[in-house]
Z-matrix of the N, CA and C atoms (Angstrom, degrees):
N
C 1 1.450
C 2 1.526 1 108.66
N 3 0.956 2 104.17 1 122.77
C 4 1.758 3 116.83 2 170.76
C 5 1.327 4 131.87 3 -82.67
N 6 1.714 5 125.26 4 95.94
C 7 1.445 6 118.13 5 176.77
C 8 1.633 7 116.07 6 -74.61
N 9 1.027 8 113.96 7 149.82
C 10 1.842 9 102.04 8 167.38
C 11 1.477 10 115.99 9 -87.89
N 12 1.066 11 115.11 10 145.61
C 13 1.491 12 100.25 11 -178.83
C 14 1.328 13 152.32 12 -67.50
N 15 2.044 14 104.17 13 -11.37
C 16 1.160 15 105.08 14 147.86
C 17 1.451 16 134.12 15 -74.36
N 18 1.276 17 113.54 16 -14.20
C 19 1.347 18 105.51 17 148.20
C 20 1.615 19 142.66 18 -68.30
N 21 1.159 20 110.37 19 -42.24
C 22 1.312 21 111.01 20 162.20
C 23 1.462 22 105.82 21 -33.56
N 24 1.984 23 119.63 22 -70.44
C 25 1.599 24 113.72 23 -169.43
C 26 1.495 25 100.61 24 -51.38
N 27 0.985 26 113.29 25 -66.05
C 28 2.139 27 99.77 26 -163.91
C 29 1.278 28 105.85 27 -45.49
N 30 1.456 29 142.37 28 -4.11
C 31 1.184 30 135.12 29 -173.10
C 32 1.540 31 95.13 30 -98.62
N 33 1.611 32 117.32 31 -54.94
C 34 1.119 33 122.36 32 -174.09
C 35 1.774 34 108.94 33 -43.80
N 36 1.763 35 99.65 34 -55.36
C 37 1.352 36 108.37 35 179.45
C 38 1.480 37 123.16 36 -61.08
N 39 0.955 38 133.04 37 -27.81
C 40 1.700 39 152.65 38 142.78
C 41 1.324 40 107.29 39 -37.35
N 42 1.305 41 138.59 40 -76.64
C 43 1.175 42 153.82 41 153.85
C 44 2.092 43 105.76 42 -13.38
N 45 1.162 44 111.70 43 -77.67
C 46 1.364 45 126.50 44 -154.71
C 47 1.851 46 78.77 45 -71.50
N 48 1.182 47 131.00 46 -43.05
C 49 1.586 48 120.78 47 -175.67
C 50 1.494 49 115.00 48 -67.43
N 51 1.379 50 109.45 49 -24.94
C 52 1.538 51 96.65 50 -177.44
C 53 1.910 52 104.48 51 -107.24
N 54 1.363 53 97.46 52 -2.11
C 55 1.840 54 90.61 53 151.36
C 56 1.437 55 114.19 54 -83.23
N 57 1.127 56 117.55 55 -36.49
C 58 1.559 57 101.68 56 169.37
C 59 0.775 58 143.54 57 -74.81
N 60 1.293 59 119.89 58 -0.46
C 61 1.170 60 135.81 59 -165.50
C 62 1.732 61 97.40 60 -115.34
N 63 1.318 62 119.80 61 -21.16
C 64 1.294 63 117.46 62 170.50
C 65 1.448 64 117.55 63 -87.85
N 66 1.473 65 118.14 64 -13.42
C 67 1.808 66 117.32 65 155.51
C 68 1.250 67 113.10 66 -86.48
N 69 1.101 68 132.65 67 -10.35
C 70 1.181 69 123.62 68 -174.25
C 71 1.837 70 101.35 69 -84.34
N 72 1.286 71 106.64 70 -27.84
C 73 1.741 72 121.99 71 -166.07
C 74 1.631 73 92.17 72 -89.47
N 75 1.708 74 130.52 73 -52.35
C 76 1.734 75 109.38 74 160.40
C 77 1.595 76 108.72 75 -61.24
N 78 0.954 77 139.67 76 3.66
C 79 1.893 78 117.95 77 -163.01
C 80 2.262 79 74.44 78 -104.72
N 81 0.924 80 120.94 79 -44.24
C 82 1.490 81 124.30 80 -165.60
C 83 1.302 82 120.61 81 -69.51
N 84 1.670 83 103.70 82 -48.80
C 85 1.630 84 112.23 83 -174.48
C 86 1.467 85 73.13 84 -117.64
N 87 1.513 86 110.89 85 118.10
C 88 1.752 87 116.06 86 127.79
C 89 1.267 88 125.22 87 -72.49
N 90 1.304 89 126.07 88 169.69
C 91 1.375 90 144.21 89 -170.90
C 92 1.508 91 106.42 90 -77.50
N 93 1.164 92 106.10 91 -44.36
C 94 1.855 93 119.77 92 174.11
C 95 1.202 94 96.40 93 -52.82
N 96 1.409 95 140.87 94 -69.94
C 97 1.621 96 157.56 95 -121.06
C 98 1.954 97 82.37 96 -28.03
N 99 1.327 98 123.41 97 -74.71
C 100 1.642 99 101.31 98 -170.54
C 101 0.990 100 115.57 99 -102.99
N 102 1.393 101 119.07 100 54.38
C 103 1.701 102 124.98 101 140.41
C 104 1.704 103 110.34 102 -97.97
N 105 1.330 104 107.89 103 -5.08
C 106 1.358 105 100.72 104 174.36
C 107 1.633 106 131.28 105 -62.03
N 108 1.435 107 93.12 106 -15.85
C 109 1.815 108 90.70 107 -164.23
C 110 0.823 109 141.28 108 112.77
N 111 1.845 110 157.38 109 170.14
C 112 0.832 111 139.61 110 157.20
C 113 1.288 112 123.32 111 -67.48
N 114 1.436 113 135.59 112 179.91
C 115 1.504 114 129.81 113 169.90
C 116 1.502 115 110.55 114 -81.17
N 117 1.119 116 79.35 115 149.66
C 118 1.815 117 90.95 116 -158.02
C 119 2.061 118 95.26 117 -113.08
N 120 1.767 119 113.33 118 120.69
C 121 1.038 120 98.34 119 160.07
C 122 1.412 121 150.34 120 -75.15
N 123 1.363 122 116.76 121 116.01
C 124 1.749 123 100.06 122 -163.19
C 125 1.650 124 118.28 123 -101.03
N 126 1.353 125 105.42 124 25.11
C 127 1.565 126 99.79 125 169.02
C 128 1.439 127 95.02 126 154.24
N 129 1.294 128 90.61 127 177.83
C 130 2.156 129 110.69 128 -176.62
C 131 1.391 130 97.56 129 -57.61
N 132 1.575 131 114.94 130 140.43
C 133 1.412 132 148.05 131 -172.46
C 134 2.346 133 89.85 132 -84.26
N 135 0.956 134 102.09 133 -28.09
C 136 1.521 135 86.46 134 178.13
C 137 1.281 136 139.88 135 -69.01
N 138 1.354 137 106.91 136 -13.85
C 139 1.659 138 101.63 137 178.40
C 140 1.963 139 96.20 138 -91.62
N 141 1.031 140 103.77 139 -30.45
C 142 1.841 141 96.66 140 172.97
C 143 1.367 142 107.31 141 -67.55
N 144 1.337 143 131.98 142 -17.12
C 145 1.369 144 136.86 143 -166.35
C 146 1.323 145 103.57 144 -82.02
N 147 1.663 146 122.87 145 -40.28
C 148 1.666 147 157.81 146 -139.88
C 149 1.845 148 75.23 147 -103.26
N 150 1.413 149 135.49 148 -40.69
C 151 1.428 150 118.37 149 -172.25
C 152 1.414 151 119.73 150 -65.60
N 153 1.187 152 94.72 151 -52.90
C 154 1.156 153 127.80 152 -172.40
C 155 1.294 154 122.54 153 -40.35
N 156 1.386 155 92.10 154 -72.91
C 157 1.513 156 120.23 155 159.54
C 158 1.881 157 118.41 156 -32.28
N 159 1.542 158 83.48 157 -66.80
C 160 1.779 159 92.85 158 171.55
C 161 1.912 160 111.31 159 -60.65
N 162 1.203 161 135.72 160 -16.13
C 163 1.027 162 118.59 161 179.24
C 164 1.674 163 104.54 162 -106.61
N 165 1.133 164 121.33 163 10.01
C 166 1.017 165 121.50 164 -178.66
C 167 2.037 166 97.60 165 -101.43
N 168 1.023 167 135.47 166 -33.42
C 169 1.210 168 147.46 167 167.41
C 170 1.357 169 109.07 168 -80.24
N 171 1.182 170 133.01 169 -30.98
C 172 1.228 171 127.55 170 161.04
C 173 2.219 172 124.53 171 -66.90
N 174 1.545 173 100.58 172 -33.43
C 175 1.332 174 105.29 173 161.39
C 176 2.296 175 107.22 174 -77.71
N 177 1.371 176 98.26 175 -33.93
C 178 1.762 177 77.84 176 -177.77
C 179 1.207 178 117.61 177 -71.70
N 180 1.380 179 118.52 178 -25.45
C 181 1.849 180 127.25 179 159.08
C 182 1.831 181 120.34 180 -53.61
N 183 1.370 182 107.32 181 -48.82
C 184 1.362 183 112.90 182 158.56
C 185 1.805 184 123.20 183 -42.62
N 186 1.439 185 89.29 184 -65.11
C 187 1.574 186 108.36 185 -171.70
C 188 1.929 187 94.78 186 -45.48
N 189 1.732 188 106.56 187 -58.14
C 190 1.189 189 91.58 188 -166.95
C 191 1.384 190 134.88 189 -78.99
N 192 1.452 191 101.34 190 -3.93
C 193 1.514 192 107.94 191 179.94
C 194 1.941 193 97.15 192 -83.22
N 195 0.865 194 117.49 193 -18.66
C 196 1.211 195 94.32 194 -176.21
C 197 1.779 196 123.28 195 -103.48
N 198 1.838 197 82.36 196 -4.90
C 199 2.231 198 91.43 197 173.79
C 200 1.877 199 78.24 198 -80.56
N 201 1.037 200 137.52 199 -54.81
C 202 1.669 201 135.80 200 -167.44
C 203 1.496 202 116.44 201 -44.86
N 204 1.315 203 129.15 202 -24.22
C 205 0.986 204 157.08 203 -160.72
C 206 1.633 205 106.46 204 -115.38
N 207 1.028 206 137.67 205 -49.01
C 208 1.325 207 138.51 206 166.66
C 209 2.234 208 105.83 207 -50.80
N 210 1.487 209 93.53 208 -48.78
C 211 1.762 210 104.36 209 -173.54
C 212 1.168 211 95.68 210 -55.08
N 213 1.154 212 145.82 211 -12.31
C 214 1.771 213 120.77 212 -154.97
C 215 1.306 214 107.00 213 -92.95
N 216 1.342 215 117.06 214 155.40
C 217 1.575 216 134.54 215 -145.61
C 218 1.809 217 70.61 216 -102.95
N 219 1.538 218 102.01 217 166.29
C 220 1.041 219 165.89 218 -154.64
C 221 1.962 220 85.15 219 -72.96
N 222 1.630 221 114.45 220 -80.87
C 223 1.164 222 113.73 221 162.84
C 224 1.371 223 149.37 222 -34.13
N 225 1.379 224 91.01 223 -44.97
C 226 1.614 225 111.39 224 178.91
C 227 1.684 226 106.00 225 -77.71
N 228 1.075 227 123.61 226 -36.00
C 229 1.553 228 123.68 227 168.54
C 230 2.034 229 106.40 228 -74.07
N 231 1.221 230 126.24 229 -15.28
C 232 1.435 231 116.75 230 166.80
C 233 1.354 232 93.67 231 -99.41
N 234 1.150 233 158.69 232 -37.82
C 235 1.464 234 150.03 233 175.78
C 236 1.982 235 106.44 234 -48.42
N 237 1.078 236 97.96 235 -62.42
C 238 1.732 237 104.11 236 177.35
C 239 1.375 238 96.62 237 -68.79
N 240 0.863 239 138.27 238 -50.32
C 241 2.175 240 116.26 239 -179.02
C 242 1.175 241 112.25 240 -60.40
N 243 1.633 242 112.91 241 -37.55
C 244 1.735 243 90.45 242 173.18
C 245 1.736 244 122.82 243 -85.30
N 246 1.163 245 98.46 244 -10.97
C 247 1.897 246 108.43 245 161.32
C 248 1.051 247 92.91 246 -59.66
N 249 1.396 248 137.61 247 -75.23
C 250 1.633 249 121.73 248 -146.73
C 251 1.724 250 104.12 249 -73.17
N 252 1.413 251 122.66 250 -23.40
C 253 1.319 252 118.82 251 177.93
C 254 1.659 253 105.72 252 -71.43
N 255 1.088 254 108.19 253 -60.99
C 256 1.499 255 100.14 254 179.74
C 257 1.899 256 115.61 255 -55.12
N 258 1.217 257 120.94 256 -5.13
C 259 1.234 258 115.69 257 -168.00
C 260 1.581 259 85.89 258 -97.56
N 261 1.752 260 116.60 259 -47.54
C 262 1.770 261 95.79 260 -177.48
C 263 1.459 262 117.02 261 -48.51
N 264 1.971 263 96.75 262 -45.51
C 265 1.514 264 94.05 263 -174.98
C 266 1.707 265 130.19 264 -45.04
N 267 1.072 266 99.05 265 -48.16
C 268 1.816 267 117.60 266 168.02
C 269 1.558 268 117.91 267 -42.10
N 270 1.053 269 107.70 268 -49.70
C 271 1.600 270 132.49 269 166.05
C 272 1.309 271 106.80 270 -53.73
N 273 1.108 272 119.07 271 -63.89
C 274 1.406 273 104.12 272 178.21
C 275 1.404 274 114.94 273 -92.89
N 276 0.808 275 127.21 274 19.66
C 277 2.052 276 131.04 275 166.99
C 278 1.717 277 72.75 276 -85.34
N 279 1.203 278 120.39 277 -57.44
C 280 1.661 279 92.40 278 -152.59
C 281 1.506 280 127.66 279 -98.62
N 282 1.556 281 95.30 280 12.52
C 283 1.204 282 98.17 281 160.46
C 284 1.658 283 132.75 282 -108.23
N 285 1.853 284 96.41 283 4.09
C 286 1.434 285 115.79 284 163.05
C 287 1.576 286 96.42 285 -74.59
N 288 1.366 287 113.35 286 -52.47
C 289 1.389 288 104.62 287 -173.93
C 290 1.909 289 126.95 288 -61.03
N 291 0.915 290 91.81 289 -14.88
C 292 1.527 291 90.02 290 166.18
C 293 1.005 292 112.54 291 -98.79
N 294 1.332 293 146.98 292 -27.93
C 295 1.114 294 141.71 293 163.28
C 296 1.646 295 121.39 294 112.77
N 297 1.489 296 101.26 295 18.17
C 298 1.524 297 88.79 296 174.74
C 299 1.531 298 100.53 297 -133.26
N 300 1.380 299 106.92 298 147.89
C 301 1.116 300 136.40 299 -154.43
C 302 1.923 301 108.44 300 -108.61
């Protein structure tokens, strides 16, 4: 019997996808998974509370610096480019002037 040889690869490739996909499914679900137990508490709920919290204030600081940043007029975005240009420029006046490169 004669296979062609692009068949053979899609088989091969078929093959190698559903082995990986079958270690990836033992490395995820072990066999134990409910011999483990119930959940077990291991300490005060406040420092996970203290994360939380902090990443939740850390996205409303995000959120707003960047709706604050969207508002700016036309001016205020050429006012800050030539601040930051004149600040490289400065930077490097004084680091020609010292002399190291």
């Amino acid at each position: 019997m004669f296979v062609p040889i692009s068949s053979c690869k899609r088989m091969a490739a078929a093959a190698s996808t559903l082995a990986v996909s079958a270690l990836i499914a033992l490395v995820s679900f072990p066999a134990d998974l409910a011999a483990q137990g119930p959940p077990v508490q291991n300490g005060p709920m406040f420092p996970l509370a203290l994360w939380w919290a902090g990443a939740a204030v850390l996205g409303l600081v995000l959120a707003y610096g960047i709706l604050r940043n969207r508002s700016r007029t036309r001016a205020e975005k050429q006012v800050s480019e030539q601040a930051t240009k004149n600040l490289y420029a400065e930077e490097e006046r004084s680091r020609v002037r010292s002399g190291s490169e």
